[in-house]
C-alpha positions in Angstrom: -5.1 -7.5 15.0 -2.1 -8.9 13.5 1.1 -7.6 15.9 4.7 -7.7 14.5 8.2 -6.5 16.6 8.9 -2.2 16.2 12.0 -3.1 15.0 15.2 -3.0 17.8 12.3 -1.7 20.1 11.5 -5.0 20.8 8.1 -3.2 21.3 5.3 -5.8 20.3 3.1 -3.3 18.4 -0.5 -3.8 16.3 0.5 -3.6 12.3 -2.4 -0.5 12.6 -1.4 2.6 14.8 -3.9 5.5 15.8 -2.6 8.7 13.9 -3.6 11.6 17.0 -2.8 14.6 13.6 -3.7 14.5 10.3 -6.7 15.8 8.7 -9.0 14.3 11.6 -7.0 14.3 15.3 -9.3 11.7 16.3 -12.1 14.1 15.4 -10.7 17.3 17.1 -10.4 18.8 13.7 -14.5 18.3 13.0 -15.3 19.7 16.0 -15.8 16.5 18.3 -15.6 16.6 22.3 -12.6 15.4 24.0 -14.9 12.4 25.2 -15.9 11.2 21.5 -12.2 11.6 20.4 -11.1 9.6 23.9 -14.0 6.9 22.8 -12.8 6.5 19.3 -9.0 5.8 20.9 -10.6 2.9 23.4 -13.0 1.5 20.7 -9.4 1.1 18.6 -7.9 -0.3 21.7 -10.6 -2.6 22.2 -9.5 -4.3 18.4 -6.5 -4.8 19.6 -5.1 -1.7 18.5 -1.7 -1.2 21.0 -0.4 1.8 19.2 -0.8 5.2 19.1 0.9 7.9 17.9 0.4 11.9 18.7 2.7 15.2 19.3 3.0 18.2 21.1 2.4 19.6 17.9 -1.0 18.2 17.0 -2.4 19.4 20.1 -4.4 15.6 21.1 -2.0 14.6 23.8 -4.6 15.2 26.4 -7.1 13.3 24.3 -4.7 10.5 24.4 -4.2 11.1 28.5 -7.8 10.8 28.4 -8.8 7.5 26.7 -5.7 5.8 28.8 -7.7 7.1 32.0 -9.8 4.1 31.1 -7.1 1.4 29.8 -4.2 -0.2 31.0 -1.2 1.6 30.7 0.9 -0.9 30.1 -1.4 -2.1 27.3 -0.4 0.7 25.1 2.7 1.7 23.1 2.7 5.4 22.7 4.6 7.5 20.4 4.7 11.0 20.6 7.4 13.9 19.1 9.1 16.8 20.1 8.8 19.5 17.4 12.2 20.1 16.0 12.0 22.9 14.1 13.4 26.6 16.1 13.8 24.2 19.0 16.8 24.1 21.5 18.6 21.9 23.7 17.1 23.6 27.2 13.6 23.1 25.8 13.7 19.5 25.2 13.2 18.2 29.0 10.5 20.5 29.6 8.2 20.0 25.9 8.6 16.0 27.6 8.1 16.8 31.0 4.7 18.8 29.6 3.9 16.0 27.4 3.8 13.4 30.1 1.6 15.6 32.2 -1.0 15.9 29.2 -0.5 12.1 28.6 -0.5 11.3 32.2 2.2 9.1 32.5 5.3 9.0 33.6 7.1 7.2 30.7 7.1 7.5 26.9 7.6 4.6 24.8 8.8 6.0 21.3 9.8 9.8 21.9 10.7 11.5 17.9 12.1 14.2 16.6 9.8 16.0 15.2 9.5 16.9 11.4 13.4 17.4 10.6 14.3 19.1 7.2 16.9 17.8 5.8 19.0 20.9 6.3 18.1 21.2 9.6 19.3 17.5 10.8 23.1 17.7 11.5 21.9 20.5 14.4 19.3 18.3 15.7 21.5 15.3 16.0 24.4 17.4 17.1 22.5 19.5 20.0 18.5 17.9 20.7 19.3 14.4 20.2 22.1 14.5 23.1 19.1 15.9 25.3 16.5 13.1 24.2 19.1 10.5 25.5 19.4 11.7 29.0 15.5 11.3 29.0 15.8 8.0 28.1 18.8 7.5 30.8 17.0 8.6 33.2 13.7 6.1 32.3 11.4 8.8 31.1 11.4 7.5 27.4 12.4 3.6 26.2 13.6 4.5 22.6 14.2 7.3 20.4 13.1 8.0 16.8 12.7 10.7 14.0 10.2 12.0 12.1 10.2 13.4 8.5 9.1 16.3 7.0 7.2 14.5 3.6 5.6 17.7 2.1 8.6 19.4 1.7 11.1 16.2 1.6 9.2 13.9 -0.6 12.5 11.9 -2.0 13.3 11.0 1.6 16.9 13.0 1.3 16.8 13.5 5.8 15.8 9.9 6.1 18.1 8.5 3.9 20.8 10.3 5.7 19.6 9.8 9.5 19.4 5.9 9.1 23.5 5.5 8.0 23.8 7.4 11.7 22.4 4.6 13.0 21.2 6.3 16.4 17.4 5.8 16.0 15.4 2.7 16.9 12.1 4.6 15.1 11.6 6.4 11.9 8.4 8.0 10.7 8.3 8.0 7.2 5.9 8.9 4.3 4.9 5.9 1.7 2.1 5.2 -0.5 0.8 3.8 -3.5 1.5 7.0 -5.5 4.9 7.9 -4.0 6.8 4.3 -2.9 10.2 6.4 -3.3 11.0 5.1 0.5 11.2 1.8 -0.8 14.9 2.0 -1.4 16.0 5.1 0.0 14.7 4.2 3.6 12.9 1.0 4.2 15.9 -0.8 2.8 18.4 1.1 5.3 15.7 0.3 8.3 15.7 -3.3 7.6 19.9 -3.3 7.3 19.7 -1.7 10.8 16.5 -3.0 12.6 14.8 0.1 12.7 11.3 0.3 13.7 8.8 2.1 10.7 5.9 3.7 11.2 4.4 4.5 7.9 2.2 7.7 7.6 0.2 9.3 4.2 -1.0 5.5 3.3 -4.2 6.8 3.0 -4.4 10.8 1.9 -7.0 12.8 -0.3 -5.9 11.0 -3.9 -6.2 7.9 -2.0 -9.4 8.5 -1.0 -11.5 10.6 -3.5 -11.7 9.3 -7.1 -11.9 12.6 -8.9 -8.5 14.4 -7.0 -7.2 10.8 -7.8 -7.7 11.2 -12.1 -6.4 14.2 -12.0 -3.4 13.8 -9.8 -2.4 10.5 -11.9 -3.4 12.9 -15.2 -0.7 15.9 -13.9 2.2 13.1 -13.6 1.3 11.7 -16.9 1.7 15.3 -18.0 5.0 15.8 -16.1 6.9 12.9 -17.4 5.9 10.6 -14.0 3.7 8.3 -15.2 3.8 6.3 -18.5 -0.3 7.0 -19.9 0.6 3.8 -21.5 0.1 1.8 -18.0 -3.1 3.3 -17.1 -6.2 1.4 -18.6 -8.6 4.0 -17.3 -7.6 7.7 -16.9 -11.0 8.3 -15.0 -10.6 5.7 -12.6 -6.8 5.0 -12.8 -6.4 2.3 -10.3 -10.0 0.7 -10.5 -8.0 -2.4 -11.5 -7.4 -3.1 -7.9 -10.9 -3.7 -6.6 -12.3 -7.2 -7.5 -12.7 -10.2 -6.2 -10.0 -11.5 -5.1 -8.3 -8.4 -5.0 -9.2 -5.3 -2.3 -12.9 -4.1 -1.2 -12.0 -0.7 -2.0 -9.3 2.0 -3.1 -8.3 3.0 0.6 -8.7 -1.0 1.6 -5.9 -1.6 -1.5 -4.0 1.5 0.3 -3.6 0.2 3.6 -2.7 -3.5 2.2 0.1 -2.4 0.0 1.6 -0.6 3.1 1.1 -3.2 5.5 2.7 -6.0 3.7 5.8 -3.5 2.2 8.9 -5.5 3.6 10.2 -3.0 5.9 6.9 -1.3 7.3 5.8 -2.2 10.5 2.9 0.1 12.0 0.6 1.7 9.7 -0.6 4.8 11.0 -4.7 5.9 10.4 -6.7 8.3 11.7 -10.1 9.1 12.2 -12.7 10.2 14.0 -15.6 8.7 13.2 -16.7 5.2 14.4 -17.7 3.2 11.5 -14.7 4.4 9.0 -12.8 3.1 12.0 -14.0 -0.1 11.7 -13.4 -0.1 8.3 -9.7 0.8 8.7 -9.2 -2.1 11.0 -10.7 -4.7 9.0 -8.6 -3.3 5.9 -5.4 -4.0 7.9 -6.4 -7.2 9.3 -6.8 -8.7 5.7 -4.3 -10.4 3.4 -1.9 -9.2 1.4 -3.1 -7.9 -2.2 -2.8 -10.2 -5.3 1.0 -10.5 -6.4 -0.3 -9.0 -10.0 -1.9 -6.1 -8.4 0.7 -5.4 -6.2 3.8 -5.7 -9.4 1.5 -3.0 -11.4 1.2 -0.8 -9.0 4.9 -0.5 -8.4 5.3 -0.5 -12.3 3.0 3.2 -12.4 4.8 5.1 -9.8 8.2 3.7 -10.5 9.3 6.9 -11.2 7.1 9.1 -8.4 8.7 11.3 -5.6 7.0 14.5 -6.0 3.7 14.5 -4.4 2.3 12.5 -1.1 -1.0 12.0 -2.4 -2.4 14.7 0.1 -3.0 17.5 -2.8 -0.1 20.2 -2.2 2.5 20.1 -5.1 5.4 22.2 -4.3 5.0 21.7 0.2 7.2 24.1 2.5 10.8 23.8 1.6 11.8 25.7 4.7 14.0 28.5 6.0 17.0 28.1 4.6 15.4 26.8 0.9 13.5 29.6 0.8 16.1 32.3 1.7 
């Protein structure tokens, strides 16, 4: 497995992360034990998978805690994320001090805000991320990042404000085939300022089933999104990028554009089941896709920001959007 620099981290980390949330949780979601969710995670580690990222959130820290009972610790970069959203200043040392218990360790290596709107961000710089940087004085985490939240900020708008801060080494940010609308309004900012990327929704539901695919790609015809002059196919709109010389598959063309995006450096996945892992490792330890390929794609979804690929349309614009 391929292994590139997080950025100002300096965190040598696999190009393919374990995603703990998501539709699986490492199989939690599908009703797996804790000890088939912990034997995916060291199967992945195994590879040569160092990274792996989860939340207090997403309820799999203990699964992580578990598969590390088994693994060097120092083998493994771990991520995980305070939730931001209601949260205070005076909770922020105890949600870590409870995380590292369910983790059990006594350091964090990439410890996020968790799923900031973008309304919501000058009071979590202003009041949590003073809190998060006494953790890290104090050696309980070794850098700090910030996660987006893509259903209801699929232009990026927190992101692309966060990053001209310049206070976090990580970011978490949404980017796909369909919507590559981070391309300049937050990879290009993480490059100018070294900032590590972990990318998640490379792979969601349009990604992944052919049918939700036509008809997502028919809606932003429909909608003004898409040109139905660049799609050869409307049933199989992106069949174009599985041939020969080109990707195995639909997801295996997903993780590859991600992977090789200038700017991206882990690519999140998750999954519980064994032999779709397999399949997600040797997607990210192939090649690039054809230059062609790749030039199209970006052609389509030029103009895409409004979905993520994982099937809602409008997302939760939170509190104060709503009001």
């Amino acid at each position: 497995m391929k292994r590139v620099k997080l950025g100002r981290t300096g965190f040598d980390v696999s190009v393919m992360g374990m995603g703990a949330g998501g539709p699986s949780q490492i199989g939690k979601k599908q009703g797996k034990t804790p000890e088939h969710s912990a034997a995916i995670l060291l199967e992945a580690f195994e590879a040569g998978v160092n990274f792996v990222d989860t939340a207090e959130g997403y309820g799999t820290e203990h699964l992580v805690g578990l598969a590390l009972k088994d693994f060097p610790r120092d083998q493994v970069v771990i991520s995980t994320k305070k939730s931001s959203r209601g949260s205070s200043a005076e909770e922020v040392v105890p949600s870590l001090e409870e995380s590292l218990k369910r983790l059990g360790t006594d350091y964090i290596d990439v410890y996020s805000l968790h799923g900031v709107y973008d309304y919501d961000y000058d009071r979590c710089k202003d009041e949590l991320f003073p809190e998060v940087v006494k953790l890290q004085q104090a050696g309980k985490i070794r850098s700090i990042g910030i996660t987006e939240m893509f259903n209801a900020d699929k232009s990026h708008d927190m992101l692309h404000r966060a990053l001209d801060d310049n206070l976090w080494d990580v970011a978490m940010v949404g980017f796909n085939i369909l919507n590559q609308s981070a391309r300049d309004k937050v990879l290009s900012k993480a490059i100018e300022h070294d900032v590590g990327i972990q990318v998640m929704f490379a792979v969601r539901k349009a990604l992944s089933d052919m049918e939700f695919l036509a008809e997502t790609v028919a809606a932003l015809i429909d909608e003004g999104h898409v040109d139905a002059a660049d799609i050869d196919d409307p049933e199989h709109p992106l069949g174009f990028l599985v041939h020969d010389d080109g990707a195995v598959s639909l997801p295996d063309a997903a993780y590859r554009f991600c992977n090789y995006e200038p700017g991206t450096h882990v690519i999140l996945s998750g999954t519980g089941n064994p032999d779709h892992l397999k399949q997600n490792i040797a997607s990210l330890g192939r090649g690039p896709l054809p230059d062609a390929d790749v030039e199209r794609l970006k052609k389509i979804f030029r103009k895409v920001d409004s979905i993520t690929g994982q099937g809602e349309w409008g997302g939760d614009p939170g509190p104060e959007k709503k009001a």
